[in-house]
C-alpha positions as CSV (number, residue, x, y, z in Angstrom):
1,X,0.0,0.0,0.0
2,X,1.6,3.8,-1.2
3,X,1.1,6.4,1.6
4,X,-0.4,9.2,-0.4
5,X,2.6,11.8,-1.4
6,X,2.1,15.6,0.3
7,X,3.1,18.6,-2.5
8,X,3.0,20.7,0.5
9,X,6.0,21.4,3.0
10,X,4.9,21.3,6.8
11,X,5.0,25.0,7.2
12,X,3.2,25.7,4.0
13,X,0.4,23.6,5.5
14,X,0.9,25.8,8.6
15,X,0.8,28.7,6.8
16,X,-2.7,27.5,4.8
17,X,-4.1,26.8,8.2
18,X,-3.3,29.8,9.7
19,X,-4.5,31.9,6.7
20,X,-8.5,29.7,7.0
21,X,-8.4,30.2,10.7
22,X,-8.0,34.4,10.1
23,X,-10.6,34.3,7.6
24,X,-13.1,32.6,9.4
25,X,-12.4,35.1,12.5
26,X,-12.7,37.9,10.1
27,X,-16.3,36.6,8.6
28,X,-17.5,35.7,12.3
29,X,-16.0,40.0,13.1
30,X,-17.8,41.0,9.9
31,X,-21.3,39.1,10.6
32,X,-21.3,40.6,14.1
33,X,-20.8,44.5,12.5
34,X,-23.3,43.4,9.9
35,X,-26.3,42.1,12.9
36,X,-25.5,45.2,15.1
37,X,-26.2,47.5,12.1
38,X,-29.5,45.3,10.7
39,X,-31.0,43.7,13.2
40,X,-34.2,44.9,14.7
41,X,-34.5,47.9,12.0
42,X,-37.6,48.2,10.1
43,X,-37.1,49.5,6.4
44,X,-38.8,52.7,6.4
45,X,-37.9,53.4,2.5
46,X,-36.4,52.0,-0.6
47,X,-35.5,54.3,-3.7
48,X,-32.6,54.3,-6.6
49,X,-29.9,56.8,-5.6
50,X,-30.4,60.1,-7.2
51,X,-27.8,60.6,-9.8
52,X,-26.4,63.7,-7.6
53,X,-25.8,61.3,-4.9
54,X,-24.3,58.8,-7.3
55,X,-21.5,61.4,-8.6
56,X,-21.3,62.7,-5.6
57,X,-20.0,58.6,-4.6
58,X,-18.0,58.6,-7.8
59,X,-20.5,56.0,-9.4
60,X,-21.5,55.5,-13.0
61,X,-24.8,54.0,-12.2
62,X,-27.1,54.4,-9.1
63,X,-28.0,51.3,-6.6
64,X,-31.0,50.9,-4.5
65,X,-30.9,52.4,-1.1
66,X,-32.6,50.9,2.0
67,X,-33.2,53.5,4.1
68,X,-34.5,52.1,7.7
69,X,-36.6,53.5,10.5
70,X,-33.7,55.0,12.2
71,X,-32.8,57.0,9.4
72,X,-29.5,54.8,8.4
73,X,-29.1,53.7,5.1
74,X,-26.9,51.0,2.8
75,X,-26.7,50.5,-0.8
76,X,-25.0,47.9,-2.6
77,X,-21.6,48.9,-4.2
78,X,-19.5,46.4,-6.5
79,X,-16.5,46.0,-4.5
80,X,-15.1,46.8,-0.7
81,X,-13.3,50.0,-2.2
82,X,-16.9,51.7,-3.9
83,X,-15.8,51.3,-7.2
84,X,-19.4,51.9,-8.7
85,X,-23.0,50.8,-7.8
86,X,-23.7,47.2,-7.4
87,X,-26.6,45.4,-7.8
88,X,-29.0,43.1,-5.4
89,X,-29.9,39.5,-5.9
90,X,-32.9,38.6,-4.4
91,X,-34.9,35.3,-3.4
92,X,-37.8,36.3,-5.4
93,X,-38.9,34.0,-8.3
94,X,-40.1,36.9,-10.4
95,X,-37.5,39.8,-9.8
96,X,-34.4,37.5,-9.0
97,X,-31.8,40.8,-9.3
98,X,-32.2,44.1,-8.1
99,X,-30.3,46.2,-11.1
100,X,-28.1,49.5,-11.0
101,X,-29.3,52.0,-13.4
């Protein structure tokens, strides 16, 4: 019987473990920041961003804001760094993506 041959040194496995172990912590930081700032708000509104408030973000296109009962707000953007509007998907059958415009 062959004993199954590693392409990975010890400390790149260490290394790999390490990295999965930081990631989950940082989802498990990021959920926590995401339920403090959702949870228990009641959506009060929900419009496209104005195109003034869309340059005034540096977008080409304008997302859907959710604007909640306590008067904060978020929109969808396509990456971490705002680089344009982003879109929603949805778990509706009939409207299965909320577009930019």
């Amino acid at each position: 019987m062959s004993q199954k041959k590693s392409f990975q040194t010890e400390e790149e496995h260490a290394a790999l473990k390490k990295w999965q172990e930081e990631q989950e912590s940082n989802r498990t930081a990021w959920a926590t920041e995401a339920r403090k700032i959702l949870v228990g708000r009641t959506i009060a509104a929900v419009r496209y961003m104005t195109e003034e408030e869309a340059a005034d973000s540096d977008f080409d296109s304008s997302p859907i804001v959710i604007i909640f009962d306590d008067g904060s707000y978020i929109f969808p953007m396509r990456d971490d760094e705002g680089n344009d509007a982003g879109a929603l998907a949805t778990s509706n059958e009939d409207t299965p993506t909320l577009p930019v415009i």
